[in-house]
N, C-alpha and C positions, 0 to 999 in steps of 0.2 A: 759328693753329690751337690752340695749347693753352691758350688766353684763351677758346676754346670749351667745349676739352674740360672742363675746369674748373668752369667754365658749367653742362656737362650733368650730368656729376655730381653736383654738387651741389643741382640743382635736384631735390627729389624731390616725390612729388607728398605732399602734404599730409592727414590726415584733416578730415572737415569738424569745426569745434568744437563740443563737444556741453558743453548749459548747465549748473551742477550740480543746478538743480534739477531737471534731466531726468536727470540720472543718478541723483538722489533719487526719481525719481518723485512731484516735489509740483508743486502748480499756485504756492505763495510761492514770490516772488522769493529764493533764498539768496543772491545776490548783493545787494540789498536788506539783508535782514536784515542780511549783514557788513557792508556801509557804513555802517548806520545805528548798529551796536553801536562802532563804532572811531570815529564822528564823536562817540557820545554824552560820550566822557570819562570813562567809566567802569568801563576795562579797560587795564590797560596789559599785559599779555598775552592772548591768544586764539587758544584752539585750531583747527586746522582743520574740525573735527569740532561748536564748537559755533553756527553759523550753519544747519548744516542739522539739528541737533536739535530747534531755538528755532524754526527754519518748519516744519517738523513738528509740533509742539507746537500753533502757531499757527494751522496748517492744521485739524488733529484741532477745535480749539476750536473754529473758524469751521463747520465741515461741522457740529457738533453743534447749535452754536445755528441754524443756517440747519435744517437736520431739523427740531426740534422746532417752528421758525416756521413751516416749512410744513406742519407737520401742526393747528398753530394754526388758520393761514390755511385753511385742507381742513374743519375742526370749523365756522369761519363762514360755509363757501360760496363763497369767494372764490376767485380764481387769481391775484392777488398778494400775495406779502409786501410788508406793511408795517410801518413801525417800530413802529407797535402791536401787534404780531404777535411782532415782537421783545420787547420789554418783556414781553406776556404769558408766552413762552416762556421767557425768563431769571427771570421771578418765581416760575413755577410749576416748576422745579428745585434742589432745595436745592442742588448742587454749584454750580450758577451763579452762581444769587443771592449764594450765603456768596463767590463768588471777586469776583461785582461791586459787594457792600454796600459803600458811604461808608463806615462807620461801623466796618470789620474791621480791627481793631487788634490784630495775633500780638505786640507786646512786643516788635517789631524796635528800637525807638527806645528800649527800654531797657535798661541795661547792668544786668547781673549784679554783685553787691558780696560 
């Protein structure tokens, strides 16, 4: 009997597990983001806080460009995006283009003397 009671006690019922990115309310993976930052090798500390910043971030970025692509796509008649649609859309924004130019060099690789 008290191999039961034990039992019942401690059995309690469970809340269901809720993801964080639904606690976030984003549609990225947070759990994603944080495996992929701790596999990269290039953090040996990391806060709780910055996996659902970084898909946030990610998220905001992506709903922009997908916007502007389909308002692209809407100017040529079409109802799909396509990666030319993409490309249009990121050329025709300066905040885009300057974030996805080859060629944006900020001076990260150079030290100060």
């Amino acid at each position: 009997m008290c191999g039961k009671r034990s039992y019942l006690s401690s059995c309690r019922c469970r809340r269901p597990s809720i993801s964080r990115s639904t606690r976030a309310e984003l549609q990225f993976s947070v759990s994603r983001v944080d495996r992929l930052l701790r596999e990269g090798n290039n953090v040996q500390r990391l806060s709780w806080c910055t996996p659902i910043f970084l898909a946030g971030i990610l998220e905001y970025v992506a709903a922009n460009i997908l916007e502007l692509a389909g308002k692209e796509a809407q100017n040529n008649q079409r109802i799909r995006i396509t990666p030319e649609h993409v490309r249009k859309a990121v050329d025709s924004n300066p905040e885009l283009s300057h974030l996805f130019d080859d060629d944006n060099n900020d001076g990260v690789d150079e030290r100060p003397q």
